[in-house]
DRENDO-1510 file (C-alpha; in Angstrom, 1 decimal, always signed):
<recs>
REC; n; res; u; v; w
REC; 1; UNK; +0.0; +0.0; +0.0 .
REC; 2; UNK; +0.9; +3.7; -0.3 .
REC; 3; UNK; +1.1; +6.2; +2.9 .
REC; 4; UNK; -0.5; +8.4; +0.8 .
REC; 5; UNK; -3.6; +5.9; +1.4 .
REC; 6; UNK; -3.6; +6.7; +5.2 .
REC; 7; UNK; -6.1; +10.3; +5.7 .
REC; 8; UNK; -4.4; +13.4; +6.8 .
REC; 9; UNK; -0.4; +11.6; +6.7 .
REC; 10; UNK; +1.5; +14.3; +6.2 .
REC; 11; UNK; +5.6; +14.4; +4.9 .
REC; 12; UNK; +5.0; +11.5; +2.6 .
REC; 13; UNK; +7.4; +12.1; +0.5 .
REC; 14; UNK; +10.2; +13.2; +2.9 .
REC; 15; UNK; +12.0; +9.8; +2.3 .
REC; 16; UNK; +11.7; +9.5; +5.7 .
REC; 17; UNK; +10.4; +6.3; +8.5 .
REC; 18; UNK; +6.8; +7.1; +9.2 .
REC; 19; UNK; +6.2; +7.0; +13.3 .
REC; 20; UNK; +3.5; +6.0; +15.0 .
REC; 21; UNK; +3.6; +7.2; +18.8 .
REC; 22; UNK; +1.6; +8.1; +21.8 .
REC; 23; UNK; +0.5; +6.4; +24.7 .
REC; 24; UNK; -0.1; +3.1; +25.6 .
REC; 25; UNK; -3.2; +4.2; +26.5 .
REC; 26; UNK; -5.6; +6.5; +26.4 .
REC; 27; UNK; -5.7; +8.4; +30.3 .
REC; 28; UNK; -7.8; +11.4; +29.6 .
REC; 29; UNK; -8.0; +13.9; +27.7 .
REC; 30; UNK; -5.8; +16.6; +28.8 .
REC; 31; UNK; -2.9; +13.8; +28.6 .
REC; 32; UNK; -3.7; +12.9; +25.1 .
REC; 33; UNK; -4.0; +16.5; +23.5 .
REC; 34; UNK; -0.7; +17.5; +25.2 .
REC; 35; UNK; +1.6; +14.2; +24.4 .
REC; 36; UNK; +0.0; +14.7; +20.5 .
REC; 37; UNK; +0.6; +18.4; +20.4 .
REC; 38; UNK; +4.3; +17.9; +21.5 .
REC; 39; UNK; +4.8; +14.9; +19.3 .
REC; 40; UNK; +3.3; +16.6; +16.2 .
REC; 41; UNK; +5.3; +20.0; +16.8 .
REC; 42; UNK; +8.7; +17.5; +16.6 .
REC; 43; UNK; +7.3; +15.5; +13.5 .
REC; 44; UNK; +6.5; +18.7; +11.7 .
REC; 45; UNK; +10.2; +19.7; +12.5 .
REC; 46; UNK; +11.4; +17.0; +11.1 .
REC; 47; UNK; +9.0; +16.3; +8.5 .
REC; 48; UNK; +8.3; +12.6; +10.1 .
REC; 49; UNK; +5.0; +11.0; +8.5 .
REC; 50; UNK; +3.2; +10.6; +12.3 .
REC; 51; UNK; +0.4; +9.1; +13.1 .
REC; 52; UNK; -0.8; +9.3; +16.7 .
REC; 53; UNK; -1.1; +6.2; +18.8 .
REC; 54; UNK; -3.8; +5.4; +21.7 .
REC; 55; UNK; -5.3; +2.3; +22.7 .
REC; 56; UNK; -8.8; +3.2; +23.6 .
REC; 57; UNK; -9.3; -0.1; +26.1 .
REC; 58; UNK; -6.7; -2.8; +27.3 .
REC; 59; UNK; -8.1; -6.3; +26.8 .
REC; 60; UNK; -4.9; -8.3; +27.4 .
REC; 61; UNK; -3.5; -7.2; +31.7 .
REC; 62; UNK; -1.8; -9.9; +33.3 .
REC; 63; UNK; -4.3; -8.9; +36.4 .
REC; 64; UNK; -8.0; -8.8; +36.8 .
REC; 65; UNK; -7.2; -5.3; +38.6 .
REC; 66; UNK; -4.7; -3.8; +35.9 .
REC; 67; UNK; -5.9; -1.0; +34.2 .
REC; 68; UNK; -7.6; -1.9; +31.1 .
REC; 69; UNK; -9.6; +1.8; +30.3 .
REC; 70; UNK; -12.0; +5.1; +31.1 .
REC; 71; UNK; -14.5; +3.7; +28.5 .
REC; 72; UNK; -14.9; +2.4; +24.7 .
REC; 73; UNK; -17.0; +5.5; +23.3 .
REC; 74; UNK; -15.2; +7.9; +25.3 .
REC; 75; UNK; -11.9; +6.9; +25.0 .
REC; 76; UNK; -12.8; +7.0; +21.1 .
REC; 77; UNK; -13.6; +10.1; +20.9 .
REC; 78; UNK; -10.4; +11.5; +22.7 .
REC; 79; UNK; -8.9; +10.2; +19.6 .
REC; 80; UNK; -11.0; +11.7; +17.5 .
REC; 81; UNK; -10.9; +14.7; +19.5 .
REC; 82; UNK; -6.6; +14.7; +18.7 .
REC; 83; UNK; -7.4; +13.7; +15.0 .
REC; 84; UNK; -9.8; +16.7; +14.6 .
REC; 85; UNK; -7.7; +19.3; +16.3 .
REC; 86; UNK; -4.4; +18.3; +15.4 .
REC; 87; UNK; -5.2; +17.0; +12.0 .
REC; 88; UNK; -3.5; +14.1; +12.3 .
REC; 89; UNK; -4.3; +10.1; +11.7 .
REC; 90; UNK; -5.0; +8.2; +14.4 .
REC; 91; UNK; -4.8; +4.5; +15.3 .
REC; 92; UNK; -5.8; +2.3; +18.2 .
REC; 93; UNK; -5.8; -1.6; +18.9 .
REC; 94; UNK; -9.3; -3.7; +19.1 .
REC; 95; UNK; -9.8; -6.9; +20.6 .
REC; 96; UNK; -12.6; -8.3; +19.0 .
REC; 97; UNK; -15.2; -8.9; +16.1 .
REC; 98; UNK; -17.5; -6.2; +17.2 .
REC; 99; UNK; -14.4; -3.8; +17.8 .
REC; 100; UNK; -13.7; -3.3; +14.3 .
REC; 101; UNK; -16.9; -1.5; +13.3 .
REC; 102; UNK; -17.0; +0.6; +16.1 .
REC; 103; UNK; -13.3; +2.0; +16.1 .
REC; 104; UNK; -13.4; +2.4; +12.2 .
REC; 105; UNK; -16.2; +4.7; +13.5 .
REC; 106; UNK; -13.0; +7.1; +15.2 .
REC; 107; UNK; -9.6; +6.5; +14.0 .
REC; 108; UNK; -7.4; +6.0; +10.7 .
REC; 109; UNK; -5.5; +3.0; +11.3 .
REC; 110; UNK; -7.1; -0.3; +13.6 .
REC; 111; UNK; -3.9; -2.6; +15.1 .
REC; 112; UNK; -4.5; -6.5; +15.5 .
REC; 113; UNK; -2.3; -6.8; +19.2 .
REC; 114; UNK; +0.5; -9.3; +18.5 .
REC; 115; UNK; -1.5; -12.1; +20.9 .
REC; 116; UNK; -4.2; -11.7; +18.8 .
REC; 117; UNK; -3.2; -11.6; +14.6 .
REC; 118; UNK; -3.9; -15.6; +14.2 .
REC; 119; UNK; -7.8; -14.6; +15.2 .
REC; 120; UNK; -8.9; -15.0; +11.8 .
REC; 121; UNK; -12.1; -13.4; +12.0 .
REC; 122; UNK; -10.4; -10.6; +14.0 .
REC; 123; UNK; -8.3; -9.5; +11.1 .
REC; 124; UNK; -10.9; -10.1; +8.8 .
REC; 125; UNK; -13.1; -7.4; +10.5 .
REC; 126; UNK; -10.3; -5.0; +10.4 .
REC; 127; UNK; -10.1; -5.1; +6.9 .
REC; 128; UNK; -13.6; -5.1; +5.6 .
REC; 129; UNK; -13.9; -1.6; +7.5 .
REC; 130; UNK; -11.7; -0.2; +4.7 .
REC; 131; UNK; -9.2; +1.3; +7.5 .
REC; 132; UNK; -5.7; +0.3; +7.3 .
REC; 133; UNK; -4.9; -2.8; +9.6 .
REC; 134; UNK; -1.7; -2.8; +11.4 .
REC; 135; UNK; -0.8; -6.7; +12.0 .
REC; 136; UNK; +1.4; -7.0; +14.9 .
REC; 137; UNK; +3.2; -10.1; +15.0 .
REC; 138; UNK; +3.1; -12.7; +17.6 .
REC; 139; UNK; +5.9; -12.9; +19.6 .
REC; 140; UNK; +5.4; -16.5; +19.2 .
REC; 141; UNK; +5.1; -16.4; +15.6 .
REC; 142; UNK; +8.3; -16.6; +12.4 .
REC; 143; UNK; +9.0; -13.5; +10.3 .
REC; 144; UNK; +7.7; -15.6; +7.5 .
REC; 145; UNK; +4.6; -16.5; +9.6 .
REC; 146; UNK; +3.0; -12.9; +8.8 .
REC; 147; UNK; +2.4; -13.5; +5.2 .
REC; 148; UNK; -0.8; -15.4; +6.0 .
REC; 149; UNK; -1.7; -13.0; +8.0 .
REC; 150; UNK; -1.5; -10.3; +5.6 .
REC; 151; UNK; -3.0; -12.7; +2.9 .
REC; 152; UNK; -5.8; -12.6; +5.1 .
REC; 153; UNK; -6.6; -8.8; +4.7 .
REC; 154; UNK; -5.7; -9.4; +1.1 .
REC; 155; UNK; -8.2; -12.1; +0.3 .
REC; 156; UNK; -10.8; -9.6; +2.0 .
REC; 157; UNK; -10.0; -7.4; -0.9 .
REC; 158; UNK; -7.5; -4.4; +0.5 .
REC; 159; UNK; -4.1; -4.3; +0.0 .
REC; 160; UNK; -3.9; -1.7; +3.4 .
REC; 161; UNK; -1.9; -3.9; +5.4 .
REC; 162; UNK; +1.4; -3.4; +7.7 .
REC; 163; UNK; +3.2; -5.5; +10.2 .
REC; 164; UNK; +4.2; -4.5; +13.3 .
REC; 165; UNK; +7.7; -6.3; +14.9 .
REC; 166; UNK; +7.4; -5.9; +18.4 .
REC; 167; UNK; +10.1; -8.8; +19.3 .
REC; 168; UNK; +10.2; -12.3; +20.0 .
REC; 169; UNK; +9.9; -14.3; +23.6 .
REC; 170; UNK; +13.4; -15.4; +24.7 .
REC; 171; UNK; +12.9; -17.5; +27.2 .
REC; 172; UNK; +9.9; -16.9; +29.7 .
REC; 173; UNK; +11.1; -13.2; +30.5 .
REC; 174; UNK; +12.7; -11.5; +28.1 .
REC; 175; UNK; +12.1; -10.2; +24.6 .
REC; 176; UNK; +14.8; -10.2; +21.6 .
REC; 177; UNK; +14.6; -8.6; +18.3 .
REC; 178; UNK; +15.4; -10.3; +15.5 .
REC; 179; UNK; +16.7; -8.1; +13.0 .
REC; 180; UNK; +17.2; -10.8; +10.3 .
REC; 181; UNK; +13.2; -10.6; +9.9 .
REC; 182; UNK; +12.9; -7.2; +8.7 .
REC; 183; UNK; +14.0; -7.7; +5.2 .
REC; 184; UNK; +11.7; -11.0; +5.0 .
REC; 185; UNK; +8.9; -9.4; +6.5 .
REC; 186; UNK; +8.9; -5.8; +4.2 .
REC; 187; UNK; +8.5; -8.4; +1.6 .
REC; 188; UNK; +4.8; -9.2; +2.3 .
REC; 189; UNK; +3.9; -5.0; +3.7 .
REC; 190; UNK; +5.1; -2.2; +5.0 .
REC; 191; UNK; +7.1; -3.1; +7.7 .
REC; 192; UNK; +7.2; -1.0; +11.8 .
REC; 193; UNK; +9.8; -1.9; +14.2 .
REC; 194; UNK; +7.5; -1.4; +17.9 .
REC; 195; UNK; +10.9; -0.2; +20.0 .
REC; 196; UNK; +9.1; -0.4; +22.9 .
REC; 197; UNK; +7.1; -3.3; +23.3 .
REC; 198; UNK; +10.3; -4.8; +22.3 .
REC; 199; UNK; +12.4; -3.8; +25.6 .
REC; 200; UNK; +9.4; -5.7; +27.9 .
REC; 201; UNK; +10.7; -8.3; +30.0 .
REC; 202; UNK; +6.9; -10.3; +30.6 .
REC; 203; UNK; +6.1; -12.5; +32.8 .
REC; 204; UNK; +7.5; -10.6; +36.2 .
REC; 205; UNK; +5.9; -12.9; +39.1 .
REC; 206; UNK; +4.4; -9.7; +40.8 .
REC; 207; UNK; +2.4; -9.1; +37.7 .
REC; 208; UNK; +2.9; -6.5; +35.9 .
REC; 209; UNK; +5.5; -6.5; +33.1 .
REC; 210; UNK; +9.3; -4.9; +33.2 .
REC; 211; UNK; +11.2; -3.5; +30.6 .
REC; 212; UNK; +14.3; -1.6; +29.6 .
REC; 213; UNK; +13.8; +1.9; +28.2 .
REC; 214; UNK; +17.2; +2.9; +28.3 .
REC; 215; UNK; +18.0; +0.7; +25.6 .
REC; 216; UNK; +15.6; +2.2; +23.4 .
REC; 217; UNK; +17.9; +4.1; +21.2 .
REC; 218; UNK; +19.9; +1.2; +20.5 .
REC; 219; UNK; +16.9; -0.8; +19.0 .
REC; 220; UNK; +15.8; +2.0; +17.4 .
REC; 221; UNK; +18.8; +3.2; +15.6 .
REC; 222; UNK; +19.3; -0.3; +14.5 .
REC; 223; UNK; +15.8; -0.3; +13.0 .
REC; 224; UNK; +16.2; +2.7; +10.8 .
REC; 225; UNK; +19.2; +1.1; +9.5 .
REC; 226; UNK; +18.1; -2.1; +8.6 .
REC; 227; UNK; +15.5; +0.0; +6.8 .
REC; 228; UNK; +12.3; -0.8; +8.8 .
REC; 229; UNK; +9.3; +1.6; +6.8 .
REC; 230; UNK; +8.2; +2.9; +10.2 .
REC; 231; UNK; +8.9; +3.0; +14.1 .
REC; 232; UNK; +6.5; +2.6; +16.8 .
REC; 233; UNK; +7.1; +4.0; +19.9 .
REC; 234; UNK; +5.4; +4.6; +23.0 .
REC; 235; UNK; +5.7; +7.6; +25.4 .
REC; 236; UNK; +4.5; +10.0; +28.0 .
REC; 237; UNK; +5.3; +12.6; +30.5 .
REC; 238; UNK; +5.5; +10.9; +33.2 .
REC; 239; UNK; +5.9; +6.9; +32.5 .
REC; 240; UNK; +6.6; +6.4; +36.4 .
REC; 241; UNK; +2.7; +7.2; +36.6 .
REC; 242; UNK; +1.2; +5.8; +33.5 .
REC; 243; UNK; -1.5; +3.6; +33.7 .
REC; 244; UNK; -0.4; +1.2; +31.2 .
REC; 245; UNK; +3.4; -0.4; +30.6 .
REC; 246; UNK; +4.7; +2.2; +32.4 .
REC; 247; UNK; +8.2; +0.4; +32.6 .
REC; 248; UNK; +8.8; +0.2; +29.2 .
REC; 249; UNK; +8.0; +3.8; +27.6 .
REC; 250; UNK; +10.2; +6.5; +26.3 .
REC; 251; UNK; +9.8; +9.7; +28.2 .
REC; 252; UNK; +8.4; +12.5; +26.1 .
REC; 253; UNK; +11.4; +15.2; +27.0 .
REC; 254; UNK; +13.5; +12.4; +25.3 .
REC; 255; UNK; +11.7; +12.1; +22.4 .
REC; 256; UNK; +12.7; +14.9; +20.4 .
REC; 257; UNK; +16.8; +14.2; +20.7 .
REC; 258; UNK; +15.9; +10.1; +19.7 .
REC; 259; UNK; +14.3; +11.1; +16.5 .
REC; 260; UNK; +16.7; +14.3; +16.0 .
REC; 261; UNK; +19.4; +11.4; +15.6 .
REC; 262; UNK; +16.8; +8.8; +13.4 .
REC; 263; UNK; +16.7; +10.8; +10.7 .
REC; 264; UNK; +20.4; +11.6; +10.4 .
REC; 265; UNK; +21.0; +8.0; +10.2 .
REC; 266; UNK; +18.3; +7.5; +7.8 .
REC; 267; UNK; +19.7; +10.2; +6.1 .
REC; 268; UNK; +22.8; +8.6; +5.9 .
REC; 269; UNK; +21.5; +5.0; +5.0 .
REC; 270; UNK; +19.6; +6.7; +2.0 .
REC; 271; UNK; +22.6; +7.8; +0.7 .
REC; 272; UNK; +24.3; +4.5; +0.4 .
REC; 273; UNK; +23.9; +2.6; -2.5 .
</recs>
């Protein structure tokens, strides 16, 4: 498919990764207007394609008592509150069947979580809405795996597919990326590295997951040059208190400085032949 397909994307044809970024998800909506004012005023600075990221409920906690959202409709219309102000493109996870209709309602892009993109069905949804379907892939799941899952939204009739990377298990409490699958996924869609959800360490016995956000910038830079299409990343201002993987987000004051040095090396690996 062609960015140009996704409403409102802006700097298509900077040559540059698209990003998509925000919160895990969405709070409020004082949080959400300022994290997507601040992200956008840094895209726009470095002409970044950006779409804004919130997930408007959390169906997969490893606790009955984990956060999992302030409510469907009216966390959907926070982000079509930040779509409409901003004028930006929006995208947000569903869960199931019924999901898909409802969130088409609201957003620009609708992401299969990676626990979820065998559920047939599921991805079937997403793509009859029209909307571009983000397919993240399982962490359980081979690089070459995610070509039947993007044959799936294919055999629906749309070509708007991605695939997300957002690392693979190693062992029960770590994650590892796997940089050898970018090239072989990129061959089936547009391929995102997730940074973030890639640091998590799962599985903690207390129950909520770990992670390592200081090695963000390493994954990330060697993302952009193995020539991933996009990066997702996840961040707020103030990931101590966020209500939702908290331990593995990129603080927003940080943000700018990470993508600052992004494009320079993307820069850089465009100009090699």
């Amino acid at each position: 498919m062609n960015l140009k397909d996704v409403p409102k994307l802006m700097h298509t044809n900077s040559n540059n990764f698209f990003l998509l970024a925000g919160p895990c998800a969405i709070e409020g909506e004082d949080m959400a207007l300022r994290i997507a004012e601040k992200v956008i005023t840094i895209t726009n600075n470095l002409h970044i394609p950006y779409v804004f990221k919130g997930s408007f409920k959390k169906a997969n906690r490893s606790r009955i008592d984990s956060f999992t959202g302030i409510g469907d409709e009216k966390a959907l219309k926070i982000l079509r509150k930040v779509s409409e102000t901003f004028d930006v493109p929006t995208v947000t996870d569903i869960h199931e069947v019924s999901d898909a209709k409802m969130a088409a309602e609201y957003v620009d892009v609708l992401q299969i979580p990676a626990f979820l993109v065998r559920q047939t069905d599921l991805v079937v949804a997403a793509a009859e809405t029209g909307k571009v379907v983000n397919l993240k892939k399982g962490q359980f799941m081979s690089p070459e795996s995610m070509k039947h899952a993007v044959q799936k939204v294919k055999d629906t009739g749309s070509d708007k597919a991605w695939i997300t990377d957002r690392g693979t298990m190693f062992g029960y409490q770590d994650m590892i990326v796997d940089f050898r699958g970018i090239p072989t996924m990129r061959q089936y869609a547009p391929t995102i590295l997730d940074v973030t959800h890639s640091l998590q360490q799962p599985n903690q016995s207390v129950g909520v997951t770990g992670g390592r956000p200081d090695m963000i910038e390493t994954i990330a830079r060697a993302g952009v040059v193995n020539n991933v299409d996009g990066l997702f990343i996840e961040t707020h201002f103030d990931p101590a208190n966020a209500k939702s993987d908290g331990a593995n987000m990129l603080h927003l004051d940080n943000l700018e400085n990470l993508l600052t040095n992004l494009v320079a090396i993307r820069k850089t690996i465009n100009s090699l032949k």
